[in-house]
C-alpha positions in Angstrom: 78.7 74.0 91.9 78.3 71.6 94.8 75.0 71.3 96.6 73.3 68.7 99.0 70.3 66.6 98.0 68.2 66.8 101.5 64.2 66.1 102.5 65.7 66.2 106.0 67.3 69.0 107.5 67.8 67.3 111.3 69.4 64.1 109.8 71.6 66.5 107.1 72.8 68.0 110.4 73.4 65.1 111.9 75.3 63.7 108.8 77.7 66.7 108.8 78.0 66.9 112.3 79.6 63.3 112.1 82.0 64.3 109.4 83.0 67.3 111.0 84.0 65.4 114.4 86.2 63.1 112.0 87.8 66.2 110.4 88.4 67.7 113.9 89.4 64.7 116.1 92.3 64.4 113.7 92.4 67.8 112.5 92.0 66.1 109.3 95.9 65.7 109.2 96.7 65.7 105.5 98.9 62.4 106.5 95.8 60.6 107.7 93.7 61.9 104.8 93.6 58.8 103.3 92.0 56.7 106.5 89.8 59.9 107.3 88.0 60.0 103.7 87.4 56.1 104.0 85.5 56.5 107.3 83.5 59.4 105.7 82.9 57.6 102.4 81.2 54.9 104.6 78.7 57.4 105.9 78.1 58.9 102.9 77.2 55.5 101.8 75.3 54.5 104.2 72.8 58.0 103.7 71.6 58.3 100.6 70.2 62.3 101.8 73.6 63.0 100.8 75.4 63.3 96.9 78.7 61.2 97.5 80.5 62.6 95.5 79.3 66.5 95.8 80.1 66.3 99.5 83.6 64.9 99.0 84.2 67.9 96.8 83.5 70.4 99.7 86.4 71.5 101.8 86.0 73.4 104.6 83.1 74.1 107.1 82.2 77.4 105.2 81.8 75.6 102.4 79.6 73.0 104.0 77.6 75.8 106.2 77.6 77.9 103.0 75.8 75.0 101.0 73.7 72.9 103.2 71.6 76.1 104.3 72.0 75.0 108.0 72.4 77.4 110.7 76.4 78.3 111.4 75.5 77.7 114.8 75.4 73.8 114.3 79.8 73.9 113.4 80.2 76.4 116.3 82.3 74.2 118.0 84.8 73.8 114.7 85.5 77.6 113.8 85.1 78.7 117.3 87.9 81.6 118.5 89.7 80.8 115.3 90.9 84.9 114.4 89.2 85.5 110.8 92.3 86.3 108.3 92.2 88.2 104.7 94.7 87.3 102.4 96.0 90.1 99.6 98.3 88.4 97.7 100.3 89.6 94.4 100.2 86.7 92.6 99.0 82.9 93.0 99.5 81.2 90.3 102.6 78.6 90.8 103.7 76.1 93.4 106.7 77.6 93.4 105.5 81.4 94.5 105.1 82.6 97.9 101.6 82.8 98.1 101.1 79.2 97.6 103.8 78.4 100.5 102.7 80.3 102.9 98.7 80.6 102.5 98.5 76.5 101.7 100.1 76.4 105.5 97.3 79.0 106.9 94.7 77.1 105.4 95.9 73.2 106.1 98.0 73.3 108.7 101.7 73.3 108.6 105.3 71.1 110.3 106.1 72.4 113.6 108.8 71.1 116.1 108.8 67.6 114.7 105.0 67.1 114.2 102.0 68.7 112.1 100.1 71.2 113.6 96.4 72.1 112.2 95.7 75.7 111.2 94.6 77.7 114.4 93.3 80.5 111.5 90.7 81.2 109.7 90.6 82.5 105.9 87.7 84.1 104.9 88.6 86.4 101.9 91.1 86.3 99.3 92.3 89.3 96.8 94.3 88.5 94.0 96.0 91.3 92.5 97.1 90.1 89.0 94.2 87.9 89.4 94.1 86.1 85.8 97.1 84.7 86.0 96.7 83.6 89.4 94.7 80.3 88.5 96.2 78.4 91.2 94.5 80.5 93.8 91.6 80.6 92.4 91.3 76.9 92.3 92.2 76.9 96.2 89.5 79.5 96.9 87.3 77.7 95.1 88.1 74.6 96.7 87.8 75.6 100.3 84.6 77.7 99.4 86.8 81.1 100.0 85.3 83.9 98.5 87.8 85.9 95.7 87.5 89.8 96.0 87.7 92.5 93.5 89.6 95.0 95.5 91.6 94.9 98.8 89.0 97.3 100.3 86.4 94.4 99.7 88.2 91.9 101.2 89.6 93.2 104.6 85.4 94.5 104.9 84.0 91.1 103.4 82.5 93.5 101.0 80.8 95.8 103.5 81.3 99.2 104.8 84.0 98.5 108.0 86.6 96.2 108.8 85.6 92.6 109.3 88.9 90.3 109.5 90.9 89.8 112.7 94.2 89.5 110.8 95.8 90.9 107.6 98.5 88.4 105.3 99.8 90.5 102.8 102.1 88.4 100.5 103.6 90.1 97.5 106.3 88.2 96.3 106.5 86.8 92.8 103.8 88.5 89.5 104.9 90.1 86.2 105.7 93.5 87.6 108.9 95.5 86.5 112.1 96.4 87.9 113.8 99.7 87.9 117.1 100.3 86.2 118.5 99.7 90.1 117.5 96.2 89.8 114.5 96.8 92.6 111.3 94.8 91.8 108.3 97.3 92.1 106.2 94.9 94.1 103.2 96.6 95.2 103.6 95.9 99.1 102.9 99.5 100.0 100.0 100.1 97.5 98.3 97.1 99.0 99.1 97.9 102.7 98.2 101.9 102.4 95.2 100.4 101.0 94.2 97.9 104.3 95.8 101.4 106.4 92.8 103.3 104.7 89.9 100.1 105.9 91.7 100.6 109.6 91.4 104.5 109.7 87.6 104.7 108.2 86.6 101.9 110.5 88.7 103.4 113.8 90.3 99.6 114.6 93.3 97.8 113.7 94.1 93.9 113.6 97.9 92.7 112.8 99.7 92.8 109.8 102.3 90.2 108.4 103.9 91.3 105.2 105.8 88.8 103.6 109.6 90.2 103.0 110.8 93.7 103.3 108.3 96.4 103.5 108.9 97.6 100.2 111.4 98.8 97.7 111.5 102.0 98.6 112.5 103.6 102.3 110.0 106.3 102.5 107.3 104.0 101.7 108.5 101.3 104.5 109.1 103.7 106.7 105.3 105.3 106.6 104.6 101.6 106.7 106.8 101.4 109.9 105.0 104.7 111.4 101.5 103.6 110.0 101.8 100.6 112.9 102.7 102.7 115.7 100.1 105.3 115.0 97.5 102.8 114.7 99.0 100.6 117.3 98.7 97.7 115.6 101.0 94.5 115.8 103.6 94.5 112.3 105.5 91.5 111.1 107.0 90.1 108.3 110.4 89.7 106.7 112.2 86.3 105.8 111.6 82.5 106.8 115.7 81.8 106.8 116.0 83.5 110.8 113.3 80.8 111.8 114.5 77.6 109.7 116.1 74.7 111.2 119.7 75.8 112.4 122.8 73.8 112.6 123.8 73.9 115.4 120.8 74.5 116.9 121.8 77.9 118.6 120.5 81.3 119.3 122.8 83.7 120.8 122.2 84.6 124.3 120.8 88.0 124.5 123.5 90.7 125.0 126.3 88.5 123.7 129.2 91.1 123.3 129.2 90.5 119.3 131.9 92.7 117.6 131.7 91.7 114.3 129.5 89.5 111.8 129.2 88.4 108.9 125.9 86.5 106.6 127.0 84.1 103.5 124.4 83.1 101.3 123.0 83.5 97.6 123.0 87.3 97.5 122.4 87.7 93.7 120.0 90.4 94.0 117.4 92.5 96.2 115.5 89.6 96.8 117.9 87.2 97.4 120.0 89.4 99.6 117.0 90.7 101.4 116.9 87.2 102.9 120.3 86.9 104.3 120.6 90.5 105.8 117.3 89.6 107.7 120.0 86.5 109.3 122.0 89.2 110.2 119.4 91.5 111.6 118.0 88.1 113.7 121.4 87.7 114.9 122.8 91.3 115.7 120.3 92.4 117.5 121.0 90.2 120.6 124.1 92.1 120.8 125.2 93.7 124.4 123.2 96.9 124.8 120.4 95.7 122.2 120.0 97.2 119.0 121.2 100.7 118.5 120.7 101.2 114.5 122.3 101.8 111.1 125.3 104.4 110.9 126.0 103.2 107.2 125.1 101.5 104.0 127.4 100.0 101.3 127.5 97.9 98.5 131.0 96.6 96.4 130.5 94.2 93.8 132.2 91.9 91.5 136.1 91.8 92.2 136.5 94.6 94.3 134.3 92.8 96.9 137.6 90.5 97.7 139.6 93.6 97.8 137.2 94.8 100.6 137.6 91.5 102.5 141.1 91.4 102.2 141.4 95.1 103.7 139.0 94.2 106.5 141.1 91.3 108.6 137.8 90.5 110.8 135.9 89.7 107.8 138.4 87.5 106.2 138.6 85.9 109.4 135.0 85.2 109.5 134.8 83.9 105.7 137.9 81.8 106.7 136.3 80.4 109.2 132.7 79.4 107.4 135.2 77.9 104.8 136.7 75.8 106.8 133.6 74.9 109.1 132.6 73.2 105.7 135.7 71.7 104.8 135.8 73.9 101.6 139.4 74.8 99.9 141.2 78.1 101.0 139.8 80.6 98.7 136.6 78.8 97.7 134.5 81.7 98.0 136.7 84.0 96.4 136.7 82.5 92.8 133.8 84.1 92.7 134.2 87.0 90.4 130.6 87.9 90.4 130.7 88.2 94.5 129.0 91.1 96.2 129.6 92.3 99.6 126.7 94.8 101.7 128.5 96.4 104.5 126.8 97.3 107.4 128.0 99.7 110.3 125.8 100.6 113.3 125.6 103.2 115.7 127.9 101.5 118.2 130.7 100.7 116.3 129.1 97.2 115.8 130.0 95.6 112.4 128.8 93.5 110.3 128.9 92.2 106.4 126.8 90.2 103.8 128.6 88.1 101.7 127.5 86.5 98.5 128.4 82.5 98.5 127.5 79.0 97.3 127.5 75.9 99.2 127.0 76.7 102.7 123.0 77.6 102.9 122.6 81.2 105.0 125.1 80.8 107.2 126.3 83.5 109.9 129.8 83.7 111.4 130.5 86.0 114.8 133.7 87.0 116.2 132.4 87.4 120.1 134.6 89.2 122.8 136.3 86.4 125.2 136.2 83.4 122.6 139.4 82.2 121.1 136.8 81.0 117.8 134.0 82.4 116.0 130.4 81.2 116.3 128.8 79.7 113.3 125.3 79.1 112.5 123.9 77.5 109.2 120.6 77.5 107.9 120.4 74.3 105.6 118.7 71.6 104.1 116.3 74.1 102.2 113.2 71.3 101.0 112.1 71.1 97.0 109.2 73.6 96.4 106.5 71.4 95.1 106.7 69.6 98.8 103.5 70.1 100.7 105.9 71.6 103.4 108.1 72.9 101.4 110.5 75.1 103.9 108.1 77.9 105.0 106.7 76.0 108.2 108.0 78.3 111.3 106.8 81.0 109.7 103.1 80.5 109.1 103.5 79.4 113.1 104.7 82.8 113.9 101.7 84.6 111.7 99.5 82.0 113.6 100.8 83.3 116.8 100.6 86.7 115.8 96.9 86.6 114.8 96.2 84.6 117.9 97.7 86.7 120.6 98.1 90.4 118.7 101.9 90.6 119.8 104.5 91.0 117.1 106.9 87.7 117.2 110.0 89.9 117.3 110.4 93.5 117.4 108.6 95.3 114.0 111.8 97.7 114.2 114.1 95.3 112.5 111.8 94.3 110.1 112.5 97.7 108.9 115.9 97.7 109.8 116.5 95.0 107.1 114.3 96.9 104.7 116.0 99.8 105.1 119.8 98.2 104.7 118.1 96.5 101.6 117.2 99.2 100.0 120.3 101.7 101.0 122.7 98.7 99.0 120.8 98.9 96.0 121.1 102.6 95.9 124.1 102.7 96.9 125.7 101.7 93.9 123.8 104.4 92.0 124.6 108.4 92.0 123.6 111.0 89.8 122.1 108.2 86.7 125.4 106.3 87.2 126.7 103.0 88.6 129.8 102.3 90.1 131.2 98.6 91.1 132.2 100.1 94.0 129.4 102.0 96.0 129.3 105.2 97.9 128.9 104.7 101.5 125.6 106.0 102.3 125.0 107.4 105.4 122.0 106.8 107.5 121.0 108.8 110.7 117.3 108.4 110.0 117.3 104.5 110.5 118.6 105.0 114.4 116.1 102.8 115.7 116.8 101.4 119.1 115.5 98.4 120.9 116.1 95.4 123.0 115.2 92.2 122.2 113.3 89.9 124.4 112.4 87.0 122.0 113.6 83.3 123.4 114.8 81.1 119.7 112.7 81.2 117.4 113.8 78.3 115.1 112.1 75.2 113.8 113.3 72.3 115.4 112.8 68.7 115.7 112.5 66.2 113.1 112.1 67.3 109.8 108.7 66.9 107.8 108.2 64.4 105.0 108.6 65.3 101.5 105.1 64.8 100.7 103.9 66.1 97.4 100.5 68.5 97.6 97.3 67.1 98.2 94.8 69.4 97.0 91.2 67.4 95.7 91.6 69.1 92.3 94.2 68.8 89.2 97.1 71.7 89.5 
């Protein structure tokens, strides 16, 4: 427990006040950390009303405002318009989990077109849903003087009777949960979201909502999640950080390039895996000419007769053909894969488009366009080590800031369940009736006809890449 040793509440204010600007004229960049806790250290020397080394354990200006007993009026200036954020997380209890990636950013700031850009949110409540094992985030909410709630309920209220927070960060990703005999992790996205759903409808408002990944395992529940949005009319984001990582080249498609066919190539092991690339795809396809019409079908082929499929489907060979050459691999590189899987995708307009399991080459997407003698190829690559203070999850906390800032969805909420539901349609669709088959059943789809037209400029992180800088927290991990 920190506290402040004071006779003087003026001169405390004044003390903190100084501090604060130091923090704040940087942004108390963690790259300057070093020169901004010498100048602090002197004042803390210098003014005995202070504990040293009880201040230097305090991070944050709740935690200062909290503890000193001074009016939040005097650090007005340093939380000012900042949108108040509640994070539900599933688990916190590694570097490695998606929590700690993408919260860490929220709370510290995070590498944005070549330089670091401070946090422009506010977290003010926590809930940790397998919360023993989570120690990591309890150190971190300790640390920055966040208070930990019991139940989602009592964190999007701040433990009160109506909604308090200005912004909702759901991010269930990684905790000891089970998966199904489909291989679907039952991640309990839609428990916690229907839960935040019942806050909005008691309290008759709604703030935005990023969910990290798909919606969840299951369509019917993504798709109330989907309708829940509209109803509400609040803004709905989530999905993968690959469509906004650096690109090479760095390329978006114009919108309503005439696109014929696509394919994704990335590690595609399993739900969660392939969940990222066919959220490339999505990002990609839906700058097609006309704009997004939806999903006809759904199908998965695995193992061998996933080169069978290719070798059927010329524009698909030609696609993978092309990525293989683009990185100067052997003919056939990708096919000595025996444990290969292929998601095939058709959509409403004829449109096609494939995810194909592959080592080597990042997330990389390959488009046969109408009028060009070659494809166009875009890689995602360079993915950074996870125990980097940056790690790779930087353009998306920017485009959760931006949500929570200006209550528009980054890109249309309508292919965030797009990629859900081709997610989840691939993982049944190599189940019928109890049974699995190698080579799945082409499920139809008329229910994910969602139609749209993109608007979004590139998205994409670019600039010079941040440091590999390991994580600078004030405690022991």
């Amino acid at each position: 427990m920190f506290r402040f040793i004071v006779n003087d509440k003026e001169t405390t204010s004044t003390l903190i006040t100084e501090i604060l600007n130091i923090m704040s004229k940087k942004q108390f960049d963690i790259a300057d950390r070093a020169t901004d806790s010498l100048s602090i250290t002197k004042i803390l020397n210098s003014n005995p009303l202070l504990s040293r080394r009880e201040m230097l354990g305090i991070t944050g200006v709740a935690g200062i405002t909290a503890l000193s007993g001074i009016p939040t009026n005097v650090f007005a200036k340093t939380t000012a318009n900042k949108p108040r954020i509640a994070v539900l997380a599933s688990y916190w209890g590694a570097t490695r989990s998606h929590a700690d990636w993408i919260v860490t950013k929220l709370l510290d700031g995070y590498w944005w077109k070549g330089e670091y850009m401070p946090s422009r949110v506010e977290v003010v409540a926590i809930y940790l849903d397998q919360y023993e094992t989570s120690v990591l985030g309890q150190k971190v909410a300790k640390s920055k003087g966040i208070p930990v709630f019991k139940t989602v309920g009592e964190a999007v209220t701040l433990g009160g009777e109506e909604l308090a927070v200005d912004g909702v960060v759901i991010v269930a990703e990684h905790g000891d949960y089970p998966k199904d005999l489909k291989g679907r992790w039952l991640l309990p996205r839609w428990r916690i979201y229907q839960q935040v759903v019942k806050v909005f409808e008691q309290s008759k408002r709604a703030v935005p909502v990023f969910n990290d990944k798909h919606l969840s395992y299951d369509w019917d529940e993504a798709k109330w999640m989907f309708d829940k949005s509209r109803e509400l009319n609040f803004p709905l984001n989530g999905g993968s950080s690959i469509p906004v990582y650096y690109r090479k080249p760095e390329k978006e498609l114009d919108i309503d390039t005439p696109l014929k066919h696509s394919i994704v190539v990335g590690g595609a092991s399993d739900e969660g895996g392939i969940f990222h690339c066919i959220d490339v795809l999505q990002a990609f396809v839906e700058r097609r000419k006309g704009g997004e019409t939806g999903v006809k079908s759904v199908q998965s082929i695995r193992g061998k007769e996933t080169w069978e499929w290719v070798e059927r489907n010329s524009w698909a060979s030609k696609l993978l053909e092309a990525v293989a050459e683009d990185f100067d691999l052997n003919p056939g590189h990708f096919q000595e894969n025996n444990r290969a899987n292929v998601c095939i995708v058709e959509y409403n307009d004829g449109t096609k488009g494939a995810v194909i399991s592959g080592k080597g080459v990042g997330w990389t997407f390959a488009g046969e366009i109408e009028g060009q003698n070659e494809p166009t190829i875009v890689s995602m690559l360079g993915w950074a080590g996870p125990f980097d203070q940056y790690h790779a999850s930087n353009a998306q906390p920017h485009w959760i800031t931006e949500m929570m800032v200006t209550k528009k969805e980054p890109f249309n909420a309508e292919r965030l369940l797009l990629s859900t539901g081709i997610t989840n349609h691939y993982v049944e669709s190599n189940w019928e009736n109890g049974r699995y088959s190698a080579v799945g059943r082409r499920i139809e789809t008329p229910y994910m006809n969602m139609t749209y037209r993109t608007t979004r400029g590139p998205q994409f992180n670019t600039g010079e890449r941040p440091p590999a800088r390991p994580y600078i927290r004030g405690f022991d991990q």
